[in-house]
C-alpha positions in Angstrom: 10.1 -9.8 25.9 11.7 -12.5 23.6 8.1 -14.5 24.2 6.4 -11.3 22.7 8.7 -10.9 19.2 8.2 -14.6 18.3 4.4 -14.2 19.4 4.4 -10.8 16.8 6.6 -12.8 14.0 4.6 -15.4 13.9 1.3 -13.3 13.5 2.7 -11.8 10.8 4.0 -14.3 9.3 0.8 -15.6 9.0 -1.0 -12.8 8.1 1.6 -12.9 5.0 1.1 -16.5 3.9 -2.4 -16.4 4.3 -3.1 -12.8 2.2 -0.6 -13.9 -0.5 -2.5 -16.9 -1.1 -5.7 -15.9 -1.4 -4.2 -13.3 -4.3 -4.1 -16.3 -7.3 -7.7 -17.0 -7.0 -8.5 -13.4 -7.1 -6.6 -12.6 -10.3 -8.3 -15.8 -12.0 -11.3 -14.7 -11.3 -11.0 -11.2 -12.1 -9.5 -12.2 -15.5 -11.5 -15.3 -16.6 -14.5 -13.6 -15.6 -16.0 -16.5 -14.4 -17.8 -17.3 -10.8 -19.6 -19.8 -11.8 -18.6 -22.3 -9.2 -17.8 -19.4 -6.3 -20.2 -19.9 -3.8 -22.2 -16.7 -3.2 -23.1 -17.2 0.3 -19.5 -18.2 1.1 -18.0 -14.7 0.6 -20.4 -13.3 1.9 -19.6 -14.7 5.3 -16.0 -14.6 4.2 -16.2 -10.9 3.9 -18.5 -10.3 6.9 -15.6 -12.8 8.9 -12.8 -10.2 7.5 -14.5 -6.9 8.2 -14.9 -8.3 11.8 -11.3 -9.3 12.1 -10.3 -6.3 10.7 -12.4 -4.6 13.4 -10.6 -7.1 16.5 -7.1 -5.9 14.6 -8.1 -2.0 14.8 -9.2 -3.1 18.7 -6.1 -4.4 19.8 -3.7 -2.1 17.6 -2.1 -5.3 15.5 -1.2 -4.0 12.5 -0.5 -7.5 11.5 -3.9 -8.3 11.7 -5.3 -4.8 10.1 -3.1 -5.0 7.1 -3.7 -8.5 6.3 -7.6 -8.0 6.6 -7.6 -4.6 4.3 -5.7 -6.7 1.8 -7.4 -9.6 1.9 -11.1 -7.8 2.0 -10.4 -5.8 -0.6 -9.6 -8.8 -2.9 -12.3 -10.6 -1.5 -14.8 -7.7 -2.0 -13.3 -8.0 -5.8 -14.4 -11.5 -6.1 -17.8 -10.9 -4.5 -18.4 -7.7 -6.7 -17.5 -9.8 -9.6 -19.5 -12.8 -8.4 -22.4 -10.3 -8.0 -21.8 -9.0 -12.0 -20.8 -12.1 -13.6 -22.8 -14.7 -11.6 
């Protein structure tokens, strides 16, 4: 089952580096105010892509992949909503 741990690290790992990243540009843009250059239809299908992972996490019971995607979403769904307000 060594196979299986580094399979599970390595998710997560992942899952780690890619949520933290995506973190800056959410606080930018919910401080500046400004979504001028943030593609609408982009996060749209960004969020649609992270509900439906989030969905294929819940599936296979990887909580790797469901906590990364509520995280993620959620500061995604910021950036839409704000995208939305500020244009």
């Amino acid at each position: 089952m060594q196979g299986g741990f580094l399979t599970e690290a390595i998710g997560t790992l992942a899952a780690i580096c890619t949520t933290i990243a995506f973190i800056p540009q959410a606080l930018l843009v919910l401080k500046r105010r400004e979504t001028r250059d943030i593609s609408l239809a982009m996060y749209i299908v960004f969020n649609t892509g992270l509900a439906l992972w989030l969905a294929y996490g819940v599936a296979i019971a990887s909580w790797p992949i469901i906590i990364a995607n509520i995280i993620t979403l959620c500061l995604a769904l910021a950036i839409l909503g704000a995208k939305l307000r500020y244009g």
